[in-house]
C-alpha positions as CSV (number, residue, x, y, z in Angstrom):
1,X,-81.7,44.0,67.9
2,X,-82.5,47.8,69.3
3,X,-81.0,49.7,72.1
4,X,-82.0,53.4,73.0
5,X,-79.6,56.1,72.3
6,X,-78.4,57.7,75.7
7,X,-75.6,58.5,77.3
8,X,-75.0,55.5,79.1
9,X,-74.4,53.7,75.4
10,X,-72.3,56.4,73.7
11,X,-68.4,55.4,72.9
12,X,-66.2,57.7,75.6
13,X,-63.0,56.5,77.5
14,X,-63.8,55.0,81.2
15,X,-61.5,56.9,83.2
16,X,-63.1,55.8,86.1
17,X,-62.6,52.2,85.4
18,X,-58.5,53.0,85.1
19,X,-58.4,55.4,88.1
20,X,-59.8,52.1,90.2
21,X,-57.2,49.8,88.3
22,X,-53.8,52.4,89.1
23,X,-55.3,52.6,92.3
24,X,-55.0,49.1,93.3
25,X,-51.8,49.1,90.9
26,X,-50.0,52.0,92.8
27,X,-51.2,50.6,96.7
28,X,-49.7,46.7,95.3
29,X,-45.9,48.7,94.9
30,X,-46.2,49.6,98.9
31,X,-47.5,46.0,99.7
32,X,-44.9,44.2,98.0
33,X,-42.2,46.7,99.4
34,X,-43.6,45.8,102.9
35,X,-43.6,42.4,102.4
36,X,-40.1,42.3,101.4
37,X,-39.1,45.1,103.9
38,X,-34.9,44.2,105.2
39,X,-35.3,46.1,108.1
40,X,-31.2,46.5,108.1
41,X,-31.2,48.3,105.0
42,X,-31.4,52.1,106.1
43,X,-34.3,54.1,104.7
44,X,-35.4,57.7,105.5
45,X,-38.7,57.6,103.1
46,X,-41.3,55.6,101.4
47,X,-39.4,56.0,98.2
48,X,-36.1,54.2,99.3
49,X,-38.5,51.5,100.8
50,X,-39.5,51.1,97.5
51,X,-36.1,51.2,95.9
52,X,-34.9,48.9,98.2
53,X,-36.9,46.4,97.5
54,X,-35.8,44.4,94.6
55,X,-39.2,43.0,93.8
56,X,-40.7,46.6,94.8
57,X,-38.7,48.4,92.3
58,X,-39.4,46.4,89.4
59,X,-42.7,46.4,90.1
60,X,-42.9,50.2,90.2
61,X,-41.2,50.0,87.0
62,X,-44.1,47.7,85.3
63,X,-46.6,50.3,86.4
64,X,-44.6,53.1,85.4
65,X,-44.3,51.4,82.0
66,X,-48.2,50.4,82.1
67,X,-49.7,54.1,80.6
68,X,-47.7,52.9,77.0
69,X,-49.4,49.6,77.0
70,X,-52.8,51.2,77.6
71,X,-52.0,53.7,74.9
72,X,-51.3,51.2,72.5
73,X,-53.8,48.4,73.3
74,X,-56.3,51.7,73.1
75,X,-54.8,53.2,70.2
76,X,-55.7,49.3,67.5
77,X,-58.6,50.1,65.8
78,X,-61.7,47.6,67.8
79,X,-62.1,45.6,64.9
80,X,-58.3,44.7,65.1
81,X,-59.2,42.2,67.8
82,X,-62.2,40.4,66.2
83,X,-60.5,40.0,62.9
84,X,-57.0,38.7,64.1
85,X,-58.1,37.0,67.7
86,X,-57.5,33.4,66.0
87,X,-53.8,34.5,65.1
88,X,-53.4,35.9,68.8
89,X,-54.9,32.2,70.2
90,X,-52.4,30.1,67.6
91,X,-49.2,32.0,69.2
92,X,-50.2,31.9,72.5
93,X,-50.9,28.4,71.6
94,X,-47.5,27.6,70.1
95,X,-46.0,29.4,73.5
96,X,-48.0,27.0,75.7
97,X,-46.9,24.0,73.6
98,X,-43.1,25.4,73.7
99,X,-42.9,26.1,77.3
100,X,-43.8,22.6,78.2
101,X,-40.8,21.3,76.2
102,X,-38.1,23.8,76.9
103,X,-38.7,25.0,81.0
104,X,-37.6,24.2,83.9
105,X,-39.8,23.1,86.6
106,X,-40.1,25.3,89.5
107,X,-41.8,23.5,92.3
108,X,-43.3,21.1,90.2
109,X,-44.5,23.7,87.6
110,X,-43.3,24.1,84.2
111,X,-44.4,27.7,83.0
112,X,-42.0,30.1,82.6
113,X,-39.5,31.2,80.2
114,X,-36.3,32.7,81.1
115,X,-35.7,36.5,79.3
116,X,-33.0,37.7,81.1
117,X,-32.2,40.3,84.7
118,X,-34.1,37.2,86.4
119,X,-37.1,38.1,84.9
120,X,-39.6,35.3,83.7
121,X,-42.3,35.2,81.4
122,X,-45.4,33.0,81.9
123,X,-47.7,32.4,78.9
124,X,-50.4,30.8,80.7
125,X,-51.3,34.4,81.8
126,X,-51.5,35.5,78.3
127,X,-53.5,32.4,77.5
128,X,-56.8,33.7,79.1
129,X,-56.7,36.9,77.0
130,X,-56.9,35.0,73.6
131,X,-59.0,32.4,75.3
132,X,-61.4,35.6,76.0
133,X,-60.6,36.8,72.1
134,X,-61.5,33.4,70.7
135,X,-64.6,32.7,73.0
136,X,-65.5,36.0,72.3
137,X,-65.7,36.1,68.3
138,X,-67.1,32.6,67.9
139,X,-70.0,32.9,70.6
140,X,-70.9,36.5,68.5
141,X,-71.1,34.9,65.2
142,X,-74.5,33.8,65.8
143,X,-77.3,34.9,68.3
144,X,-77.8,31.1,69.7
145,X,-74.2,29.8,69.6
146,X,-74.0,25.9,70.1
147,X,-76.7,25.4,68.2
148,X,-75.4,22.9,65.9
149,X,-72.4,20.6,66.1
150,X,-69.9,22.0,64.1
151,X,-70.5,25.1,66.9
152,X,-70.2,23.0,69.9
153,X,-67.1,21.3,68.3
154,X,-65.4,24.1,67.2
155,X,-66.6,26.2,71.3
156,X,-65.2,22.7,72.7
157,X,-62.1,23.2,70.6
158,X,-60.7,26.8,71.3
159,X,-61.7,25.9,74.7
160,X,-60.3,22.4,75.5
161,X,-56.7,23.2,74.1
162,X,-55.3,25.8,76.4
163,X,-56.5,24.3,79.7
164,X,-55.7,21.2,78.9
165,X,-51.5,22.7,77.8
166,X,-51.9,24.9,81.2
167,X,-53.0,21.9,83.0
168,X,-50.2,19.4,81.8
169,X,-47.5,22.7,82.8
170,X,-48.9,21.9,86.4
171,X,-50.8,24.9,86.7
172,X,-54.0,24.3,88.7
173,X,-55.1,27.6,89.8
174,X,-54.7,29.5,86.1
175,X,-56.6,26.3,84.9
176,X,-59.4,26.9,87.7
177,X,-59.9,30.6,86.2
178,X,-59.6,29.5,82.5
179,X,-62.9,27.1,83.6
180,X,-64.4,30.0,85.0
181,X,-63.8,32.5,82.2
182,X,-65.7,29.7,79.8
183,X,-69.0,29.1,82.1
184,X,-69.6,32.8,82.1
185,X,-69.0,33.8,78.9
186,X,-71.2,31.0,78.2
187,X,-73.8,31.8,80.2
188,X,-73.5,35.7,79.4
189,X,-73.2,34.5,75.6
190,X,-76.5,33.3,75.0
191,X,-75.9,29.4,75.4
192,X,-78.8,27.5,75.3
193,X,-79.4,26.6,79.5
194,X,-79.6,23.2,78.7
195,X,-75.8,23.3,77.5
196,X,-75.1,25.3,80.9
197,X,-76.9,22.9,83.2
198,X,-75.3,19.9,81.9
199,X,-71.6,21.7,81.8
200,X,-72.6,22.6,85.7
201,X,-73.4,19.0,86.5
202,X,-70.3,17.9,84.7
203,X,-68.1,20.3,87.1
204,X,-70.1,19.3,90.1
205,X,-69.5,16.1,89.1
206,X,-65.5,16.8,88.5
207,X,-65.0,18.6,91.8
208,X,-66.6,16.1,93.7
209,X,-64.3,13.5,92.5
210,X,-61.2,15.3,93.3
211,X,-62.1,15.8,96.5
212,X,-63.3,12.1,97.4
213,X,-59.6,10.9,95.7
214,X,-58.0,13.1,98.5
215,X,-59.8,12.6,101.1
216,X,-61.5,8.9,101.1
217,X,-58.3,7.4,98.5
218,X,-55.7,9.4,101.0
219,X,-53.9,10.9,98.7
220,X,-50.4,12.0,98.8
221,X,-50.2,13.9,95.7
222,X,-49.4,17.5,96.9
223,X,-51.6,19.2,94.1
224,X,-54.5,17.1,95.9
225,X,-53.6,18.0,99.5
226,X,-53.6,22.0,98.5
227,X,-57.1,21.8,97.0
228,X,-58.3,19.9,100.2
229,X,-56.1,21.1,103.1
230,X,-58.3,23.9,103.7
231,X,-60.9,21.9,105.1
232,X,-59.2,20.8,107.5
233,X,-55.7,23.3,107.8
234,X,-54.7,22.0,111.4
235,X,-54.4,17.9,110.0
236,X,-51.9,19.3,107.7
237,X,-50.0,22.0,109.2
238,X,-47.1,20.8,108.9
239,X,-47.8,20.8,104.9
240,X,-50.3,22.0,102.9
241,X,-51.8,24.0,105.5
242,X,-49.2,25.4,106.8
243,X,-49.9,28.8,104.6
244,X,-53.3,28.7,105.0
245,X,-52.7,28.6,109.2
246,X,-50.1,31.8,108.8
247,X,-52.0,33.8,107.0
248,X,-55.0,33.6,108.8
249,X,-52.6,34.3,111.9
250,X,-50.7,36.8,109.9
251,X,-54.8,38.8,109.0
252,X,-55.9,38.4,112.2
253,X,-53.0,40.3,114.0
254,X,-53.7,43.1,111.8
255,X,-56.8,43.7,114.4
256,X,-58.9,46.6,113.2
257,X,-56.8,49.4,111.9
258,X,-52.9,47.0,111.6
259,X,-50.3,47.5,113.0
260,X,-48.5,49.9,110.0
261,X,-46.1,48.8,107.2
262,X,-41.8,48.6,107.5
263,X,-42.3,47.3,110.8
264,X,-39.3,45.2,112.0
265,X,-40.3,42.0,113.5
266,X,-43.7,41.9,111.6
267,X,-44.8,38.6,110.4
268,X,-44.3,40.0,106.9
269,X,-41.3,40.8,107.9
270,X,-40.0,37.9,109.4
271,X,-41.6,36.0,105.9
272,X,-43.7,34.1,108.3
273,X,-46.3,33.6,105.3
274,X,-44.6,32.2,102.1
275,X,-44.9,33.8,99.5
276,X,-46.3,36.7,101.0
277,X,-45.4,39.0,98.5
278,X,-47.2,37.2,95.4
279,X,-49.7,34.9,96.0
280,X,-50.5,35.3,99.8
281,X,-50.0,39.4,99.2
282,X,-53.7,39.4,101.1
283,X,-52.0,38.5,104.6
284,X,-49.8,41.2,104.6
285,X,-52.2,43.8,103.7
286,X,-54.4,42.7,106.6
287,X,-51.2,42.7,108.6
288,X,-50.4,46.4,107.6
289,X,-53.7,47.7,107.2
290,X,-56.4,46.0,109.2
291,X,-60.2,45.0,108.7
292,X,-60.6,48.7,107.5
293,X,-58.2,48.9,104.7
294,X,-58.7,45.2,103.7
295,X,-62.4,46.6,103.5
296,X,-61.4,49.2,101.3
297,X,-59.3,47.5,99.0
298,X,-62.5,44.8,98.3
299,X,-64.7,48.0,97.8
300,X,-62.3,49.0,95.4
301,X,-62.2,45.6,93.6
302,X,-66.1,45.3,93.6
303,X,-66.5,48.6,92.1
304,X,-64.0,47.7,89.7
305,X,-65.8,44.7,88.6
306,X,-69.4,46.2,88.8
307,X,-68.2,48.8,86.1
308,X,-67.1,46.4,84.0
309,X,-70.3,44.8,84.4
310,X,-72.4,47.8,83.8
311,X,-70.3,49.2,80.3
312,X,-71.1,45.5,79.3
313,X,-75.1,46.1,80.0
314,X,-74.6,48.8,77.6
315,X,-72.7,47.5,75.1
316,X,-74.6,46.8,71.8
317,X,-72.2,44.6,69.8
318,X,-72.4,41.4,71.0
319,X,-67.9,40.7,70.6
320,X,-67.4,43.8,72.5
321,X,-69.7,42.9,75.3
322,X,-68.4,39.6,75.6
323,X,-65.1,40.7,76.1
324,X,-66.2,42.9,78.6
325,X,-67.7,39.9,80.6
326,X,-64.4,38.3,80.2
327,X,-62.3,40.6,81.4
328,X,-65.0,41.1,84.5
329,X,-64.9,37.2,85.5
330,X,-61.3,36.7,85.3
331,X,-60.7,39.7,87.4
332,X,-63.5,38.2,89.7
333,X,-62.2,35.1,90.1
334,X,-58.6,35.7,90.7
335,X,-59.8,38.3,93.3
336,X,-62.4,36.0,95.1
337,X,-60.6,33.1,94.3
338,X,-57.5,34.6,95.9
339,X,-59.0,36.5,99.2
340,X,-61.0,33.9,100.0
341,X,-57.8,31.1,99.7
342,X,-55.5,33.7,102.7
343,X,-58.8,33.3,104.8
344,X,-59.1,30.1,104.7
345,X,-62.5,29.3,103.0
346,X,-61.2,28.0,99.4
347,X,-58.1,25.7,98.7
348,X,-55.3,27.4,97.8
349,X,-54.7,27.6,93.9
350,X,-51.3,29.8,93.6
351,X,-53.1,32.5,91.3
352,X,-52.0,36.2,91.9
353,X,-54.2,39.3,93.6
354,X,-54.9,41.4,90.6
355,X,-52.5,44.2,90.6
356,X,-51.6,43.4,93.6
357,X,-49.4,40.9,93.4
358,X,-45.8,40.8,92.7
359,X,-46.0,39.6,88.6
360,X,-44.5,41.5,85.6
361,X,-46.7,38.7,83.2
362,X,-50.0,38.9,85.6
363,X,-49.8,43.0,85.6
364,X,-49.3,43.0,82.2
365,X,-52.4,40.6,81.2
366,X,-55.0,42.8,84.1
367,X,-53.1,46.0,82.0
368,X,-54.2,44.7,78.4
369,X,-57.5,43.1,79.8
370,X,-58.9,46.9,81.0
371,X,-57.0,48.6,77.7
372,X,-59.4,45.9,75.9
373,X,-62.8,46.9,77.7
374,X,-61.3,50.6,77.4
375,X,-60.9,49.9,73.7
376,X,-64.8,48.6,73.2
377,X,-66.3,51.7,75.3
378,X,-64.0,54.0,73.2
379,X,-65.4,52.6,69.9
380,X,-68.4,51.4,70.5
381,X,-69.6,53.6,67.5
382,X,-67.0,51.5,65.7
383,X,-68.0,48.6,66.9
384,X,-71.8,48.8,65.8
385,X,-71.8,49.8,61.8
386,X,-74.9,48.4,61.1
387,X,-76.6,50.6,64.2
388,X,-76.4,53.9,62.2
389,X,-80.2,54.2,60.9
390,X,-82.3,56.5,63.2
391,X,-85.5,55.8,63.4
392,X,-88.1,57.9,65.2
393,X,-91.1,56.3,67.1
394,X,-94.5,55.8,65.7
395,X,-96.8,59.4,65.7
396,X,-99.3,57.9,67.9
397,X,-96.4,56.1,70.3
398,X,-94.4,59.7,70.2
399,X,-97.3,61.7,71.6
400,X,-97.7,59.6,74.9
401,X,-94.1,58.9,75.1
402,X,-91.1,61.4,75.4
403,X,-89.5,61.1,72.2
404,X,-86.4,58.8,71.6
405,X,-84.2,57.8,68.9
406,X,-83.8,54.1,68.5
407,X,-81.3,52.2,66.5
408,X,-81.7,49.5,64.8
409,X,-79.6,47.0,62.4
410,X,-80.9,47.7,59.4
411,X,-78.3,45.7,57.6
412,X,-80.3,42.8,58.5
413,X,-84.2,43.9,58.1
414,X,-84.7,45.6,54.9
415,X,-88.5,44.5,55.4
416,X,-88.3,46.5,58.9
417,X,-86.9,49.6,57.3
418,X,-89.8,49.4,54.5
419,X,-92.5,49.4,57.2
420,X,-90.8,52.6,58.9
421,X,-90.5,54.6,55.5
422,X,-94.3,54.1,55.3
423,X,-95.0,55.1,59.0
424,X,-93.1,58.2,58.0
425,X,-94.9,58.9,55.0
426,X,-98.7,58.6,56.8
427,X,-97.2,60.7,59.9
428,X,-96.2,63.2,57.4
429,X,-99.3,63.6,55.5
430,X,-101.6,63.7,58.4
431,X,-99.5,66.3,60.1
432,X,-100.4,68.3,56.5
């Protein structure tokens, strides 16, 4: 493998990538604070807002603590990550097993742990980092993963485990994005298309099923009726539908420019979406702000997600640029997945806004998932040891051709590097 030197493949630190992510992190503070505004609390400024909102303040405080977990994430040498990813996986692993046993079910979920001032942590949400680790470091062992079957066994593995712990928690939505987060780093990792193509008939396959059980076996499980409700909100608006009905009320009210934020009798206000400060965070932005600023804020989350997608087009080491592309889909899909469920067009999951959403344990996983593609840009030097022989172009190519430096891993080719020695050596004595 070659890539051309330029400056589009040399390490630096993104800082537009983390201007983009404080952005969004800094506007979800005043859109949780507005969802949970008490309009008979006094407040004279946008800072006692804030402070007056319980779920606003400690929100504030995750993202004022957020600049030490970038630091540190940062700060680990890259190939910290690659070599100790499986002991990461096993923890989160044990965490997963652990919560399952020990929690208490909150509306039919079980995954949280208690630690204390009524703060909860959820491992699931740490469960797609490793999951990105693991996928990661064994699709970049070989150039053609699933090749063989101890490969497909051991992909199926690391895989399998923590959706199907995640799954038995209750938690359909992080489950939905853990699925994700495998078919593209599986298709972005080289996978042979005949492995994708029968994965994406196997899905098909899947979906389709859940969605005849609801609606031709007329299901009453209430997991089934949120996945299908959306189809059809009005036939259960008195239940499942019921949020997907407010918030599109909620959005459209919002008009062009919204109607402003702290405004007493606002549907926010008035907590006429559930949950409007986490999951359904969406409806009161397009309350507050309108078509314009909801506009803005997907601008901002495409550009986000395009970045990601570009330092991964330039990343020469296969881990590294997989992690990237993990990073990138989660974000993706919580962000489509979760826009498109307040309108209306997808069922409604319960997964958070990315740094939107009210979440100490979902702010903290988007945090470490940009520190991590901030870590592989930073090192990319790091990253690609064997890269480090230049190797200038042939005499004949290098007199029609602007001349380039290429690098290539001559770890692997000792024949290659042969053949270049003895380009040298004829371009040297014809230039005498």
């Amino acid at each position: 493998m070659m890539i051309f030197e330029d400056k589009r493949t040399r390490p630096h630190f993104d800082f537009l990538l983390l201007i983009l992510a404080y952005a969004l992190m800094i506007f979800g503070v005043l859109a949780i604070s507005i969802a949970t505004y008490d309009p008979t609390v006094p407040a004279d400024s946008l800072l006692n807002h804030i402070l007056n909102s319980d779920t606003g303040s400690w929100q504030a405080i995750f993202v004022i603590a957020s600049p030490a977990i970038v630091w540190f994430v940062v700060s680990v040498p890259y190939e910290h990550f690659r070599t100790y990813a499986v002991l990461y996986y096993a923890a989160v692993i044990l965490l997963l097993f652990t919560v399952l046993l020990v929690s208490t079910a909150i509306r039919e979920v079980k995954g949280w742990f208690e630690v204390g001032l009524g703060r909860m942590l959820q491992p699931s949400e740490f469960a797609k980092l490793t999951l990105i680790l693991m996928l990661a470091r064994e699709l970049a062992i070989t150039e053609k993963p699933m090749g063989n079957v101890r490969s497909v066994l051991r992909i199926g593995l690391f895989s399998l485990a923590p959706v199907a712990l995640t799954l038995a928690q209750g938690e359909t939505g992080t489950v939905l994005v853990m699925a994700g987060i495998i078919y593209l780093m599986l298709v972005f990792g080289g996978v042979d298309w005949k492995w994708i193509l029968s994965i994406t008939v196997i899905i098909s396959l899947a979906i389709g099923a859940v969605f005849a059980y609801g609606i031709i076996g007329d299901s009453t499980d209430y997991r089934i009726l949120r996945l299908i409700s959306f189809l059809d909100p009005q036939a259960y608006e008195s239940s499942a539908g019921y949020q997907i009905i407010n918030s599109q009320q909620a959005i459209g009210s919002g008009g062009l420019t919204g109607i402003g934020g702290f405004v007493a009798g606002s549907m926010s206000q008035l907590n006429y979406v559930p949950e409007d400060w986490t999951d359904f965070i969406f409806a009161t932005i397009g309350e507050a702000v309108g078509f314009i600023g909801c506009a803005l804020i997907v601008l901002v989350y495409l550009l986000l997600i395009l970045r990601m997608l570009y330092l991964s087009r330039f990343t020469a080491d296969k881990f590294g640029r997989l992690v990237i592309i993990g990073v990138m889909s989660m974000m993706f899909l919580h962000v489509f997945q979760n826009i498109a469920m307040t309108l209306g067009l997808m069922p409604i999951t319960g997964i958070p806004l990315p740094f939107l959403s009210y979440g100490g344990s979902n702010l903290v996983t988007n945090v470490v998932g940009i520190s991590l593609v901030l870590n592989v840009t930073r090192n990319r030097s790091n990253a690609m040891p064997s890269y480090a022989t230049p190797v200038s172009t042939v005499a004949g190519i290098r007199r029609r051709r602007k001349k380039q430096s290429i690098y290539v891993n001559s770890a692997q080719d000792d024949g290659f590097r042969k053949r270049i020695r003895s380009l040298r050596s004829k371009g040297n004595k014809k230039t005498a």
